[in-house]
C-alpha positions in Angstrom: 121.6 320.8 -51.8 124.1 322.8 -49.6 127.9 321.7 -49.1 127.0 319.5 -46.2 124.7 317.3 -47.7 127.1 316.8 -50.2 129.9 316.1 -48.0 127.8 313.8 -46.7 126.5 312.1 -49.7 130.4 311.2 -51.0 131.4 310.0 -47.8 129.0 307.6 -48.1 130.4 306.3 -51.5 134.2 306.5 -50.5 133.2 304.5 -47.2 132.6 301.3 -49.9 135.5 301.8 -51.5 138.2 299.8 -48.8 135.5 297.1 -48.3 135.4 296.9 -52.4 139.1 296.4 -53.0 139.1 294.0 -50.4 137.0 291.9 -51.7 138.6 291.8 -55.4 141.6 291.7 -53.6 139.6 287.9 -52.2 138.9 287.0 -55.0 141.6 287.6 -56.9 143.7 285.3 -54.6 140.7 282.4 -54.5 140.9 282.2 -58.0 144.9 281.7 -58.3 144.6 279.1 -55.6 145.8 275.7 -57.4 144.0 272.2 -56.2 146.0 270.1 -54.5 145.6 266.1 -55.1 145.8 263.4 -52.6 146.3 259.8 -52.3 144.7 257.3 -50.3 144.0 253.5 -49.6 141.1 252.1 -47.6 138.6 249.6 -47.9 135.7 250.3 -49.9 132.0 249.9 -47.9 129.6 250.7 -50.8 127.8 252.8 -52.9 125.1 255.2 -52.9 123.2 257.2 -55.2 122.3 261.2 -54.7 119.7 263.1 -56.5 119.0 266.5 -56.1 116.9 268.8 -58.3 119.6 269.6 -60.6 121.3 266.1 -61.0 122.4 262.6 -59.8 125.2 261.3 -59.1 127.2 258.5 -56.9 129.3 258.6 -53.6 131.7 255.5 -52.4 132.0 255.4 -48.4 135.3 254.2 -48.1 136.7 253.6 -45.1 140.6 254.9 -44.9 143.1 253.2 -43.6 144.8 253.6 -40.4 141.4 255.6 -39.3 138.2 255.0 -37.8 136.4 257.1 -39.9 134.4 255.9 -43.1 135.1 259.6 -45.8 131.6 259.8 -48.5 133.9 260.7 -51.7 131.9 262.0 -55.4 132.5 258.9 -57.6 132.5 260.3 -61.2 130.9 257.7 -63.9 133.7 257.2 -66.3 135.4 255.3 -62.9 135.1 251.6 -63.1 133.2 250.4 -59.8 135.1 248.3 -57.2 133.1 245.5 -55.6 132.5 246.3 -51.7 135.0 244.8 -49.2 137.8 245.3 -51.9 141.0 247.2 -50.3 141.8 250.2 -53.0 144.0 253.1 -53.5 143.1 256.4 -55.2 144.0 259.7 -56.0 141.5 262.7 -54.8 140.5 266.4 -54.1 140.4 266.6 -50.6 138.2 268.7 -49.6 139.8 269.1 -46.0 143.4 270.3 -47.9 141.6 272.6 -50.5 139.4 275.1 -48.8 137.6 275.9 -52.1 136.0 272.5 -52.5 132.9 271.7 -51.2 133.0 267.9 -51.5 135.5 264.9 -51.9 136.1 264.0 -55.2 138.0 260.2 -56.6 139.9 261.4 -59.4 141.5 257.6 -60.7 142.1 254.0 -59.1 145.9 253.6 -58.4 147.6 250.1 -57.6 148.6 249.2 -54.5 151.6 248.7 -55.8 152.0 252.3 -57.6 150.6 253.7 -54.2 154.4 252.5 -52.6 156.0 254.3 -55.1 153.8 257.4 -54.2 154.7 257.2 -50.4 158.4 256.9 -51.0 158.7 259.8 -53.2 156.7 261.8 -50.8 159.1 260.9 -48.2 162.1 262.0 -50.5 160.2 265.3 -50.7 
């Protein structure tokens, strides 16, 4: 090997190096990013059962209030069902306020009633 080839060769390596640190540098913030919950109220539609090859699990459609738009949330099991046509509030991962997620998940039923006191500390905020 003469000098050039070796010149060569370790550019090669040091040209990873800024695309390296970069990427722990990604990571590194990804990881520190807290998940930020949200609350919610909206009639609930119904129910439906996924299965994929690794394991099953349910979505409620619910449709929000004040929107058009019916939102497929995960519905973990230890969450009691609420019948279809019922108006309920919740608290969720949002999936569309934390970038990391990759699906909507209900975290816990909240009262109506609760949900007020929700909003008007929010607004004190």
């Amino acid at each position: 090997m003469n000098g050039r080839d070796i010149q060569d060769e370790a550019f090669i390596w040091y040209s990873f190096g800024p695309g390296l640190i970069i990427m722990i540098v990604a990571f590194y913030i990804q990881s520190q990013q807290t998940v930020k919950v949200s609350y919610g109220c909206g009639i609930v539609q119904n129910y439906k059962l996924n299965i994929n090859s690794k394991n099953k699990f349910e979505r409620v459609i619910i449709k929000f209030e004040d929107s058009s738009y019916y939102r497929h949330l995960r519905f973990e099991d230890h969450l009691l069902r609420e019948e279809s046509g019922d108006y309920v509030c919740f608290e969720f991962y949002d999936k569309f306020k934390n970038s990391s997620l990759k699906e909507s998940v209900v975290l816990k039923w909240i009262e109506p009633t609760e949900m007020q006191n929700i909003k008007r500390i929010n607004q004190i905020k």
